[in-house]
N, C-alpha and C positions, 0 to 999 in steps of 0.2 A: 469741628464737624459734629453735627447733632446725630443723635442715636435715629433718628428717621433717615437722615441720608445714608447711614453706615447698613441699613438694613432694606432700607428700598429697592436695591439689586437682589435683595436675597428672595425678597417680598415678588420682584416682577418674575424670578427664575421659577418660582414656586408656581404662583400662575401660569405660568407659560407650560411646564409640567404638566397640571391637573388641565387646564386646554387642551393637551397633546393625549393624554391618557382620556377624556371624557371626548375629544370628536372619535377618534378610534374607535372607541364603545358604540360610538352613535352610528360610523360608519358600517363595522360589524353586522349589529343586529339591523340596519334597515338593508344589508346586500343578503343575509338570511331570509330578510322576508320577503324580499324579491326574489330570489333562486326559490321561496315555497310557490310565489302565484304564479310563476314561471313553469313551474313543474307541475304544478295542478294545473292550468290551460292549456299544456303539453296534453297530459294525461289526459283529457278530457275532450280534446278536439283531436287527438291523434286514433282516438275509434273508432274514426271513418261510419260504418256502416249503420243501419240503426239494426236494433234487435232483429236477431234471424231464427230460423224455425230450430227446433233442435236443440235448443238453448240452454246450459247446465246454471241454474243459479247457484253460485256460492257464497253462502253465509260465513263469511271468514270473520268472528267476531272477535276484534280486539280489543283485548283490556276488558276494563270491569263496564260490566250492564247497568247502566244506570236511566233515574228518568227524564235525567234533563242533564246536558252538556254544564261540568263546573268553568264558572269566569266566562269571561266575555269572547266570541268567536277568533278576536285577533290575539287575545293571550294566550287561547288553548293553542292558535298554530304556532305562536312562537314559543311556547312552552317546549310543544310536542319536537319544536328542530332543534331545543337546546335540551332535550333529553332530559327535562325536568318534570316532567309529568307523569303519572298513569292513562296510557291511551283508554278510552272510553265507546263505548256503542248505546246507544239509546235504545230500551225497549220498545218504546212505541214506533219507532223505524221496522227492528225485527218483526214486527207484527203486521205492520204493513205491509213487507216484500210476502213475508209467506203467505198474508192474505191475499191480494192480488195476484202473487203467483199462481195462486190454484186455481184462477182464472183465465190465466193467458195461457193461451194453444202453444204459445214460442216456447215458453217454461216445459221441458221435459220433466226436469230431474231438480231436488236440491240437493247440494257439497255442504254437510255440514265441517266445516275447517277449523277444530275447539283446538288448535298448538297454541294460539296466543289470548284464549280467553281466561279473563281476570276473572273476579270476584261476582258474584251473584247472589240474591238472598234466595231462601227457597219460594217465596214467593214469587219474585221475578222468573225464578225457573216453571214454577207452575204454570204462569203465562205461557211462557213458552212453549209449555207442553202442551196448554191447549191447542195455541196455533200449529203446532207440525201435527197436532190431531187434526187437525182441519184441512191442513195442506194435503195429509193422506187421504183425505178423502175424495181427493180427487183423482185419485190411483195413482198417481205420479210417486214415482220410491223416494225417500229420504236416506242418503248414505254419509256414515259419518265418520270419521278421519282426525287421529292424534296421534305423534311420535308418542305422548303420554298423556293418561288423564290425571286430572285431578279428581273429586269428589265432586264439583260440581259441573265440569263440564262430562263425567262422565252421566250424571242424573239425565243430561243433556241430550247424551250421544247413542243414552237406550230409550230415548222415544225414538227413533232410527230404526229404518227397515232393516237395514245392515249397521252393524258397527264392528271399524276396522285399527286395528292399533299397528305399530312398528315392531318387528322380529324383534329387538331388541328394550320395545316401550313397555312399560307396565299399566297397570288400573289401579289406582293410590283410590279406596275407599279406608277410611277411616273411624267414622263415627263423627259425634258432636262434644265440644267439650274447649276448655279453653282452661289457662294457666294465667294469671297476671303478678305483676312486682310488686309488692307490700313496702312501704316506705317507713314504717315506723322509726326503727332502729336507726338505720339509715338518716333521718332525718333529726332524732336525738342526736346524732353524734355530730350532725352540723350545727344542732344547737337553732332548731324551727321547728316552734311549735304549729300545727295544723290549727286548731281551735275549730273544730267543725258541731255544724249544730246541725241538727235533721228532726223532722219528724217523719215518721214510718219504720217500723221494725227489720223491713225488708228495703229499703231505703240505703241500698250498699255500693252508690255512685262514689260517695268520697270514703268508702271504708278502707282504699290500699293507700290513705293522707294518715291513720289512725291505727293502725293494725298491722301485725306481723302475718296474721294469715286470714282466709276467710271465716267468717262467721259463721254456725252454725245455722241460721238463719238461712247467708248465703247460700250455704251447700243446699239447702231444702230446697230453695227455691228454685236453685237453678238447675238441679236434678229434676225436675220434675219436670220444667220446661225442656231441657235437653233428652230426656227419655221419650217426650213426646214428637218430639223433631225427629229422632232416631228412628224411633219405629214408624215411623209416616215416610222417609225417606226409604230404607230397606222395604215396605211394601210397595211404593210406587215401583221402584228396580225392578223389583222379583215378578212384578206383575207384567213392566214393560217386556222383561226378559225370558217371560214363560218361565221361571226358575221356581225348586221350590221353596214355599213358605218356610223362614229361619235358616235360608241356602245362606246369606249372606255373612250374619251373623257365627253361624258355624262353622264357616270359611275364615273370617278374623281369628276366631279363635284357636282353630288349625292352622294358621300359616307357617308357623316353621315347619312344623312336619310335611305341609304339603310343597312347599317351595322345595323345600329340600328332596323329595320324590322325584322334582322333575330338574333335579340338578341346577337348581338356584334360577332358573329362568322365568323369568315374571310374565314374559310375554307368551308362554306356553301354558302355565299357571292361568294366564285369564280366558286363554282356549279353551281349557280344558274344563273352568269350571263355567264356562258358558256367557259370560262378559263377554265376547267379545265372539264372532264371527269365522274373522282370520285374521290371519298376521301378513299384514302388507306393507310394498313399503311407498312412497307417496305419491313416485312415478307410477306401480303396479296399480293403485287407487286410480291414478287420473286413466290411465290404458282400459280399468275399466268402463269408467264414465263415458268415457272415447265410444265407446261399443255398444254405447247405449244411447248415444248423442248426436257429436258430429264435433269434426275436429277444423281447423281453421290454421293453416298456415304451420301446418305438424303439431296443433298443439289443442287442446282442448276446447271446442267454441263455449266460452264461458262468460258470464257477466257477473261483478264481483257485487257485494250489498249496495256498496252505496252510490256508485253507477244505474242501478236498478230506483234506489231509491230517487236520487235526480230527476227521471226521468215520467216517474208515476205522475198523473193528470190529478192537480187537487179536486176534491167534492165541489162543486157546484152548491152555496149555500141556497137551502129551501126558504120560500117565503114566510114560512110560518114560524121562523128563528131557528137560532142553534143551540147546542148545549156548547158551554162552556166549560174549559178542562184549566184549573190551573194546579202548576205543580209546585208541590212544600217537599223538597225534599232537604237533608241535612240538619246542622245543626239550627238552633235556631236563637239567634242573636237582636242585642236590640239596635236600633236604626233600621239601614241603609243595609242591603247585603245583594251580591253579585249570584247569578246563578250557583247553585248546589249550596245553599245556604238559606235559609229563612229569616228576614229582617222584619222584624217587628212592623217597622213601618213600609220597607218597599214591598213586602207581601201584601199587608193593609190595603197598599195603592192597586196591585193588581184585584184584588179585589173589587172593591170598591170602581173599578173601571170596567168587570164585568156586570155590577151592579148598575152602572148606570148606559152600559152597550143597550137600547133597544133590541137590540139582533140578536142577544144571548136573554132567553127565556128560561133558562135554566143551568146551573153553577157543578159541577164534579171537582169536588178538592181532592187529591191525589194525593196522598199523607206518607213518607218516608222518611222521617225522622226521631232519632233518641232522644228529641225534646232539647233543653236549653232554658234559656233565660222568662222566668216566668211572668214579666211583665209581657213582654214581646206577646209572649203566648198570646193572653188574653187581647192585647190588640187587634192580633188577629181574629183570634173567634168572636169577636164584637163585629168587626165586617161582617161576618157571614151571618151571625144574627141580624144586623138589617138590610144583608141582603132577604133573607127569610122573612122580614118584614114587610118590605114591600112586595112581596107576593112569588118571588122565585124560588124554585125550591133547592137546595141543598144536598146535595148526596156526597157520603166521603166514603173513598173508597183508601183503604189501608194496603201498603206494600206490606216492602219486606219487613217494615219498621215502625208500630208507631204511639209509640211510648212514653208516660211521664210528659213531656208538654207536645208532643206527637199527639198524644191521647187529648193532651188541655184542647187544641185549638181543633179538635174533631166533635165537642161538644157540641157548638152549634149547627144542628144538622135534622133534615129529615129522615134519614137515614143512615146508618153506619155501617159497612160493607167490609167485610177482612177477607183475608185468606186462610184456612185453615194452620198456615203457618207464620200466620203475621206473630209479629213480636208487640205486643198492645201492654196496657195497664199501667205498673209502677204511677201508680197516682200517690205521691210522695214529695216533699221540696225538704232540701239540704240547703246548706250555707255555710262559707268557708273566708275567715280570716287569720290568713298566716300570719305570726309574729317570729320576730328572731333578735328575740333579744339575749340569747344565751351567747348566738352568734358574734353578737356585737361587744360583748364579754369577752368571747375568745380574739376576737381581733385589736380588745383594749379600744375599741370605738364606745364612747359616752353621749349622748344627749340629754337636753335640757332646756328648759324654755318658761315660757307664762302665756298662761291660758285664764281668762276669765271662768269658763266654766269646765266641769269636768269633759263634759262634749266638746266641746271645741280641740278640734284634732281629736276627738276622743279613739280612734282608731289610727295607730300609727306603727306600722310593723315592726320597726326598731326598739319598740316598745312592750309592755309585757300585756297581755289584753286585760283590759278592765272590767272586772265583774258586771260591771254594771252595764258596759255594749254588752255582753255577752249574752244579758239577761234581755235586754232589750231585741237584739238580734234573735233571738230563739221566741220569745212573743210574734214578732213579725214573721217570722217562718210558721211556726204555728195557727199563725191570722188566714195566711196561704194556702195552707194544707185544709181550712174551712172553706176558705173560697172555693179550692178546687171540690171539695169534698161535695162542698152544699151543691157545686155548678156541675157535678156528675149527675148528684140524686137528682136533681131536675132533670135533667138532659133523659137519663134512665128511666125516669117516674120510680125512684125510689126515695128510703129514707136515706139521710146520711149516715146515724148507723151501719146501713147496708153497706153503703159503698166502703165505710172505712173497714168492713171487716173483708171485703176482697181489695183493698187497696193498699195501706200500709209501704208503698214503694213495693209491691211484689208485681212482676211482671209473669203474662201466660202467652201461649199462644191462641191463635185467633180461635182454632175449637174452643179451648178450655176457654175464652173469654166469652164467647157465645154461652157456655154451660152457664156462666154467672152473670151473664143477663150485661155485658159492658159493650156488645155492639149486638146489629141484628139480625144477619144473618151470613155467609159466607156466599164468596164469590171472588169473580174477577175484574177489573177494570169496565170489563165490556158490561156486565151485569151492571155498573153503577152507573155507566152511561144511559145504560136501559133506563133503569130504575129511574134516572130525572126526566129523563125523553119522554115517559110514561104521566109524570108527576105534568108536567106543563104541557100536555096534549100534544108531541111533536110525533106523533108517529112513532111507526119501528124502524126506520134508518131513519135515524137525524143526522144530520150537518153537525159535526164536530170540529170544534177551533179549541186550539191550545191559544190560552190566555197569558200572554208575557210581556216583557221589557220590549216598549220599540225600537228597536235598533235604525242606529244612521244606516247611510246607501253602503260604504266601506264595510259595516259589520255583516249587509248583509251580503254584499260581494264574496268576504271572505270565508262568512256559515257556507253558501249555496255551494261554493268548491271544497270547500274544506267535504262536508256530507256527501258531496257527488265523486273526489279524486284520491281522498288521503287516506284510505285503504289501497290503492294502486302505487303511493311514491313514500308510504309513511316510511316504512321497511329500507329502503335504500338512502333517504333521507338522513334519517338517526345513526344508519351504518356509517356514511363519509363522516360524520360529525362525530362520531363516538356517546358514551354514556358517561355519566358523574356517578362514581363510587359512593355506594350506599353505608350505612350503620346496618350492623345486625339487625334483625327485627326485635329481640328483648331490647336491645339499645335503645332502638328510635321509641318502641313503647314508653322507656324513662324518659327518653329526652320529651317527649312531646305532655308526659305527664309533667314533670318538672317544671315546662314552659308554661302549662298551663296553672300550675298553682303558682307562680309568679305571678300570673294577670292578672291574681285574685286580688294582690295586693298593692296593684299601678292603678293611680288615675286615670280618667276618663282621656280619650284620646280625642274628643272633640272638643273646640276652642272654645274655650269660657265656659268651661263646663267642669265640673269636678265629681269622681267617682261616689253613687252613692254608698253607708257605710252598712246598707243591708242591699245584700242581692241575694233572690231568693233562686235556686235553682233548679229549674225539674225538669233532670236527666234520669236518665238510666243506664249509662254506661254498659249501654249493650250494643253489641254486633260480633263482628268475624263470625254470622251464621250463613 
């Protein structure tokens, strides 16, 4: 009997197994996604009535603010039921409801509901602020509601007529400031070496691959930018909150002694020093609302955001064109990249497809990113150079972020528009080839081969790195650091000189970047819509179109309910299914550093393609502001 028949039953058992285990999977996740459009159709046709007079909007914003939905509409939902995600809210939604709400006679009142809101930069809160400035203006109250705040939803919850916390919640204001893992050591003792090459002195993306602590370099820089966020955040509060000037700050630095005065109660603690209104609890909050509104079946007549969202009438496009809005936000990678991500070439393409829209007479690039891959960069800002070419103009408006190849691919522009608290500059490129070859020592792992030339494989991690890539590698970063340099002082109408002596990899925010002449003037989103509207003679309300990926009939079945229901079923949803246990937050910071300096040194992941042996990088390894 031959060893194929002896093993052929073992061979079909095995199959049969991984059959058995992979339809299961399949079965699984496609009755998940049916119990979502099940529950989102529920939810959405069981409303009965349309909007009625009296009407409480509640802004329940969950998850982090972002300005564009990460991954494609059908991954966010099955993400979101397999409890794999960060729920997410789009700002340009937010801005929507409360613009239009301040409109409609049915809108009494807005709930703002910050228990489940994520991350925000301060820029995007500034938006914000403008528009519940704007919603107040139509006298209607804004009242805002948390068992607890954080830092940023409380910046949030003192634009608010009222702000009300839980008898038992506290106000976590903190300051600005951040801590990261330094790998040196750590990475001696595995026996890998980083090998990183940079130019810019402030250029401190790959300094925790090289370094036990930060550089003093570091600390200047980023004191400076963090001093300046601090006291721009503590005056907005103090202003929102009638408090006085240095209330806040004074308060930090009293708190034990004042916590301790009122018997360790945080929630009495933010009465008292005027944070907050009163201490309710969430039932007491909606009984208010009730009294101010109108109740529906014993409970609060209310319409939640994205219910409201659903239901808004689009713009009517003008004959004389639109402006065009497209969004870069995240990292920014070369190819092909899915929302929340900048692809060299799939951003190129949405470009380039506003470029050739008739209908769009005018481009707004919407910039939130810490840069990336600096080929990509420039890909992209070649678009919008001819789009500027052929005659449409350009306006970039700067979020929360947008820095090192944020800043690259903002150069080609008729105008460049921050937020006083954008995160801009780090015009600087880095480059990093790990070797481990101490490693392969300690494992008694050998290699060895023939090469014609010293290049050939000249980069090989298992290997010790050769003066001679190294020299090479740091030329070509250097080559980069002139491109970008030369392509600022154009862009600026300055020297390069100029630029490199505010560039060097140091990042400011959006004022101090205005002081040095790196964008033109400060504003908001709306401002830079203005600003092209103006630029291509479209009037003062132009037709605005977000410029994106067209999506099939399925993606967009499942965006239109996912944005109009799953803020009504998300919560009950993820409850029956439970959550997956996370890494600490220092953990997941290593783990995701580690992964990431592992990619440095994996081939290319497209077919027939192999990894180039310079890639130039320009990041800034900034956020959590």
């Amino acid at each position: 009997m031959g060893l194929k028949a002896v093993f052929s039953p073992v061979g079909r058992f095995f199959r049969g197994v991984w059959w058995l285990v992979d339809g299961t999977r399949r079965v699984v996740l496609n009755l998940l996604f049916l119990i979502l459009i099940i529950a989102l159709l529920w939810s959405i046709f069981s409303r009965g009535k349309g909007l009625q007079s009296q009407t409480t909007l509640v802004l329940d914003i969950q998850g982090d603010v972002v300005e564009q939905f990460s991954g494609s509409a059908r991954d966010q939902a099955m993400a979101q039921l397999k409890g794999e995600s960060r729920s997410q809210t789009r700002l340009r939604d937010l801005l929507a409801v409360l613009d239009a709400a301040a409109k409609d006679d049915k809108i009494v009142q807005v709930f703002l509901d910050l228990d489940h809101m994520g991350s925000a930069s301060p820029a995007t809160l500034h938006e914000l602020q403008a528009a519940l400035t704007r919603f107040k203006e139509s006298k209607k109250p804004v009242v805002a509601f948390a068992n607890n705040y954080d830092q940023r939803s409380y910046y949030l919850a003192a634009q608010a007529n009222e702000v009300y916390v839980h008898p038992m919640g506290n106000v976590q204001i903190e300051g600005y400031g951040r801590y990261r893992n330094y790998y040196k050591d750590a990475l001696d003792r595995l026996g890998i070496s980083a090998n990183v090459m940079r130019v810019g002195t402030y250029k401190n993306f790959a300094e925790p691959y090289f370094a036990n602590a930060p550089s003093q370099a570091s600390i200047e820089a980023e004191s400076y930018l963090y001093d300046e966020l601090w006291a721009r955040y503590q005056l907005e509060v103090e202003k929102a909150r009638k408090l006085e000037k240095g209330s806040i700050a004074k308060a930090i630095e009293e708190l034990p002694q004042r916590l301790a005065a009122v018997g360790g109660d945080s929630g009495k603690l933010a009465l008292q020093e005027k944070l907050v209104d009163g201490l309710k609890t969430r039932d007491q909050v909606d009984l208010l609302l009730e009294q101010r509104g109108a109740k529906d079946d014993k409970q609060l007549r209310a319409i939640p955001m994205g219910a409201y969202v659903a239901q808004l009438t689009p713009k009517l496009p003008k004959p004389e064109g639109q402006v065009g809005i497209i969004v870069a936000e995240g990292e920014i990678v070369d190819g092909q990249a899915s929302p929340g991500r900048i692809g060299g070439e799939s951003t190129s393409a949405l470009i380039r497809q506003a470029r050739q829209d008739d209908k769009i007479k005018a481009v707004v690039l919407r910039v939130n990113s810490p840069g990336g891959s600096a080929f990509a960069s420039e890909l992209v800002r070649r678009e919008l150079e001819l789009t500027r070419a052929v005659g449409k103009p350009v306006v970039v408006s700067m979020g929360g972020v947008a820095a090192s190849g944020g800043y690259w691919i903002s150069m080609s522009s008729d105008e460049v528009i921050a937020d006083p608290s954008t995160i801009t500059g780090s015009i600087g490129v880095v480059s990093m080839l790990p070797t481990g070859e101490k490693l392969m020592d300690k494992l008694s792992i050998h290699t060895g081969g023939y090469t014609t030339t010293w290049l050939a494989n000249g980069y090989d991690p298992r290997r010790p790195l050769d003066p001679r890539m190294a020299a090479v590698v740091q030329s070509s970063i250097e080559h980069t650091y002139a491109e970008f340099t030369g392509r600022a002082a154009t862009a600026r109408k300055k020297t390069a000189a100029q630029i490199d002596a505010v560039g060097q990899g140091r990042v400011w925010t959006g004022s101090q970047a205005l002081e040095r002449g790196l964008v033109d003037k400060m504003g908001l989103l709306g401002d830079a819509i203005a600003s092209a509207a103006k630029r291509a003679n479209l009037g003062d309300d132009p037709t605005v179109t977000y410029v994106e990926t067209e999506r099939g009939r399925l993606e967009r079945l499942i965006s239109g309910l996912t944005d109009a229901a799953m803020p009504s079923v998300r919560s009950e949803v993820l409850k029956a299914l439970g959550g997956i246990p996370q890494l600490p937050a220092p953990l997941q910071e290593a783990q995701t550093d580690m992964t990431w300096l592992a990619e440095q040194a994996q081939p290319s992941t497209k077919a027939g393609a192999t990894r180039a042996p310079v890639k130039a990088i320009a990041h800034c390894l900034c956020g959590g502001f």
